[in-house]
C-alpha positions as CSV (number, residue, x, y, z in Angstrom):
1,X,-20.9,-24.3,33.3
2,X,-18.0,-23.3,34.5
3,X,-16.5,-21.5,31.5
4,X,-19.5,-18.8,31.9
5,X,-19.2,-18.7,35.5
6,X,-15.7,-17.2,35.2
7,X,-15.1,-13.4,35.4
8,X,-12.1,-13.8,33.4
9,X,-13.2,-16.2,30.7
10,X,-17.1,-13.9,30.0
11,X,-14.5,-10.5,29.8
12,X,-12.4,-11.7,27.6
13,X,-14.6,-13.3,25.2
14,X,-16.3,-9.7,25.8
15,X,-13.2,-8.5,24.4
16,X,-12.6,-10.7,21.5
17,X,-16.0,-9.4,20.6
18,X,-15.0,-5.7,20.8
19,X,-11.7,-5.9,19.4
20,X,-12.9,-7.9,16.1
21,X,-15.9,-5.9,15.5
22,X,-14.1,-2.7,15.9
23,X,-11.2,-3.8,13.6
24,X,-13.9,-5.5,10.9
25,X,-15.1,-2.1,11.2
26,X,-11.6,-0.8,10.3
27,X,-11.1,-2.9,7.9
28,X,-14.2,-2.0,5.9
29,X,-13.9,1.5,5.8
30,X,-10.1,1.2,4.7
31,X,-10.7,-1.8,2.6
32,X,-13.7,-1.5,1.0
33,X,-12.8,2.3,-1.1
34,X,-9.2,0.6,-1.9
35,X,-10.3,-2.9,-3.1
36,X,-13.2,-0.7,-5.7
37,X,-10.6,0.9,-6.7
38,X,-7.9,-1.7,-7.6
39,X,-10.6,-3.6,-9.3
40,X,-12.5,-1.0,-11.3
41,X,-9.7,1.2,-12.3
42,X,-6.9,1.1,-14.4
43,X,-3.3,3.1,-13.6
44,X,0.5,2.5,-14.4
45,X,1.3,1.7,-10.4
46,X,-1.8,-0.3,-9.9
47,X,-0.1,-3.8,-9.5
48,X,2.4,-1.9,-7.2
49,X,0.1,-0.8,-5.1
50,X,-1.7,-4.1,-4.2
51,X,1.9,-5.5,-3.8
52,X,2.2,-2.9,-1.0
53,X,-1.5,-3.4,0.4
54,X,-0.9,-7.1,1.1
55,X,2.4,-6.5,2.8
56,X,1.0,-7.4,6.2
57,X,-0.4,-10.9,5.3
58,X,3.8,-11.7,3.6
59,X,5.7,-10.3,6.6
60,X,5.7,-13.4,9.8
61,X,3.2,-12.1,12.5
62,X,6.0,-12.0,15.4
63,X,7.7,-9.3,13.5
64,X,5.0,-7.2,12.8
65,X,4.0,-8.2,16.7
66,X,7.3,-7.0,18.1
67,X,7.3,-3.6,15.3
68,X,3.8,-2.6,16.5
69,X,5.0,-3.2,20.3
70,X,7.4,-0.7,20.6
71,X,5.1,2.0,18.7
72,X,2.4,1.2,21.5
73,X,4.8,1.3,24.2
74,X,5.9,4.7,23.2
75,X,1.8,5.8,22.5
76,X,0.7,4.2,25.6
77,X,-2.1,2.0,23.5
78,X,-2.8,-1.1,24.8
79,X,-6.6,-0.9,24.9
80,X,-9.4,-1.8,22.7
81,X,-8.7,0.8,20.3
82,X,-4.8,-0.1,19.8
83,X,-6.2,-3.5,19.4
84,X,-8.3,-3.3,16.9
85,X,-6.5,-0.9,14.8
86,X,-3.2,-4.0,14.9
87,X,-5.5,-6.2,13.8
88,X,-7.2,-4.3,11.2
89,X,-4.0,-3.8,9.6
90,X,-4.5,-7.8,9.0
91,X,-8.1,-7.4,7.8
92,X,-7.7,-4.8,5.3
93,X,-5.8,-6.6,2.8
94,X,-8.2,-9.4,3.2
95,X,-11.1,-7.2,2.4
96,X,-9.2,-5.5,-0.2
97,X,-8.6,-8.8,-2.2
98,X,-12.1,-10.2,-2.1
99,X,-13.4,-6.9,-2.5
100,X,-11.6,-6.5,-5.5
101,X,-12.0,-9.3,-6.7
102,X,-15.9,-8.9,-6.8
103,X,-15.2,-5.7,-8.6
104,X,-13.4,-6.8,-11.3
105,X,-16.7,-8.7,-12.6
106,X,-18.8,-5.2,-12.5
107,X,-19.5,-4.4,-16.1
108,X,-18.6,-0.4,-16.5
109,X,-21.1,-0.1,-18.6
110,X,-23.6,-0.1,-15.4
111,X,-21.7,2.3,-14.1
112,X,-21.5,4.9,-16.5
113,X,-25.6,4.2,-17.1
114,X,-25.9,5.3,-13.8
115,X,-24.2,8.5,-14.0
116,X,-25.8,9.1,-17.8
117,X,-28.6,9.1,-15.6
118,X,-28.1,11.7,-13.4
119,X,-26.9,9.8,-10.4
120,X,-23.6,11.9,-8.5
121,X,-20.6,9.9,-7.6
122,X,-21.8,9.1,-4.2
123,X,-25.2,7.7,-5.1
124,X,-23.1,5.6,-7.9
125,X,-21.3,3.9,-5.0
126,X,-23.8,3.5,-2.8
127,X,-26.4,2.3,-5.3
128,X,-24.8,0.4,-8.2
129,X,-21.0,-0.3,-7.5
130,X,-21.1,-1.3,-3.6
131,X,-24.5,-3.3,-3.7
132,X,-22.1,-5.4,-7.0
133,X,-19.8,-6.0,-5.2
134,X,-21.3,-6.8,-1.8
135,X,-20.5,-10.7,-1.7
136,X,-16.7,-9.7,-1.9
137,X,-17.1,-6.9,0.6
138,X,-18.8,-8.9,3.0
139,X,-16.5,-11.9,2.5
140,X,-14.0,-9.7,3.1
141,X,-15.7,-8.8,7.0
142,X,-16.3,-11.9,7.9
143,X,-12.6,-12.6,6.7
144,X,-11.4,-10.2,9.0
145,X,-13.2,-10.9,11.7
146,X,-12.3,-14.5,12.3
147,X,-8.6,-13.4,11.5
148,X,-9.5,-11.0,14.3
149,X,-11.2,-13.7,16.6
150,X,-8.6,-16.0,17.2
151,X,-5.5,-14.0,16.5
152,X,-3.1,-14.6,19.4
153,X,0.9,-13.8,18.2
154,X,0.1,-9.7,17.9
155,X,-2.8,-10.1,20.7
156,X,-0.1,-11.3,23.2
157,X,2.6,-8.6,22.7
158,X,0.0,-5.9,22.9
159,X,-2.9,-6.9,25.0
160,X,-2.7,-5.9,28.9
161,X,-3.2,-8.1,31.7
162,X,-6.8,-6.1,32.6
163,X,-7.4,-6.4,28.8
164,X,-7.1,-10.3,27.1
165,X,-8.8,-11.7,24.2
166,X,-9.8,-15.3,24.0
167,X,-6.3,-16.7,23.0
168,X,-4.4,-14.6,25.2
169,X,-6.0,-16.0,28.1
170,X,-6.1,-19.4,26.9
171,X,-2.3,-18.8,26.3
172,X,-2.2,-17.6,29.9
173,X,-4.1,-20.2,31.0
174,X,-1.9,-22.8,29.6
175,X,1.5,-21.5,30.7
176,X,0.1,-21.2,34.6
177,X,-1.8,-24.2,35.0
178,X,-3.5,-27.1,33.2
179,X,-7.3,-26.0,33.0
180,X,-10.1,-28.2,31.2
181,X,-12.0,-24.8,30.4
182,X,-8.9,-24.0,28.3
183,X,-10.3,-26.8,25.5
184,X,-14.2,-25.5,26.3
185,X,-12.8,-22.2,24.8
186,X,-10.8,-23.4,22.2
187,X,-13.8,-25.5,21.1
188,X,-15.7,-22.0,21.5
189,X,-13.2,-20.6,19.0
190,X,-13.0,-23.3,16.6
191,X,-16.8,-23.1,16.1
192,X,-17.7,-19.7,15.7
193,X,-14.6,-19.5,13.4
194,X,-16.3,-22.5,11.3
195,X,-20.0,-20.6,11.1
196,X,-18.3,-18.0,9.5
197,X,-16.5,-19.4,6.9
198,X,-19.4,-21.6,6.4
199,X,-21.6,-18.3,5.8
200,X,-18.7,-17.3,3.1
201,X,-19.2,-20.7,1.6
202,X,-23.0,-20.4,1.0
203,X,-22.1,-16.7,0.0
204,X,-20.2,-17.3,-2.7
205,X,-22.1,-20.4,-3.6
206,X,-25.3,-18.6,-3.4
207,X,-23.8,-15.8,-6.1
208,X,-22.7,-18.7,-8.5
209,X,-25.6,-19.8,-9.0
């Protein structure tokens, strides 16, 4: 077939791969702390400070696109690693709203068991308050990642020509010649992104019950 036969097409969906894991990744370990926290915990600037968290899903893509662009012109990032980190700043309010959404059904009263019982603060999150929450956190990733997947606005300003995602070079593809592998890929796209929010489905389905 010739969309795996391509160089170009197997790199980039090499890099889709990278850039949304690593930025899933970022998500997660930004995310995950800030979305416990917002649900569990109660504080006057609370509501404030999700208003600021979800900033980046409110303000239009292309702006944030053309912001980040002249930050990583001046830092020289246009590699995996600027990449992910622009579209983890997508993903973490994602994974703070379901992850705090989950957290807001822990009962404290498991919590506070746990440390009456002798458990420190770090086996309390590890043991009791993330495995409660893990639907929301892993909605959350698998959130991220498909935002991640087929992103193409902030991909497009920052991306370099040796390093394209899927939709970059479909977007490439597009504006230099008509090429049937273009709809292969965007068929590619389409059904790995509907897998995943099929897994959140059952997820969520499978914790309702």
């Amino acid at each position: 077939m010739a969309l795996f036969a391509s160089g170009q097409w197997v790199a980039s969906s090499r890099h889709s791969v990278e850039v949304a894991l690593l930025s899933t990744a970022i998500a997660l370990l930004l995310g995950v702390p800030a979305g416990l926290t917002l649900g569990l915990k109660v504080w006057r600037w609370r509501e404030l400070t999700l208003a600021l968290v979800v900033v980046p899903l409110v303000i239009p893509t292309v702006v944030l696109a053309i912001g980040m662009y002249k930050v990583y012109v001046w830092l020289g990032l246009h590699d995996l690693l600027g990449l992910a980190a622009a579209h983890a700043m997508i993903g973490v309010p994602l994974v703070v709203i379901t992850t705090m959404s989950s957290a807001r059904q822990i009962n404290p009263v498991l919590l506070l068991a746990a440390r009456s019982l002798g458990a420190n603060p770090f086996k309390t999150f590890f043991f009791v308050t993330l495995p409660l929450a893990r639907s929301g956190v892993i909605s959350g990733a698998i959130f991220a990642f498909v935002t991640s997947w087929d992103e193409v606005v902030i991909a497009n300003f920052l991306s370099s020509p040796t390093y394209r995602t899927i939709p970059v070079q479909m977007w490439a593809q597009i504006t230099e010649r008509v090429d049937p592998t273009v709809a292969a890929m965007a068929s590619v796209l389409f059904v790995v992104s509907m897998a995943m929010m099929a897994g959140v489905t059952v997820l969520r389905w499978s914790k309702s019950r």
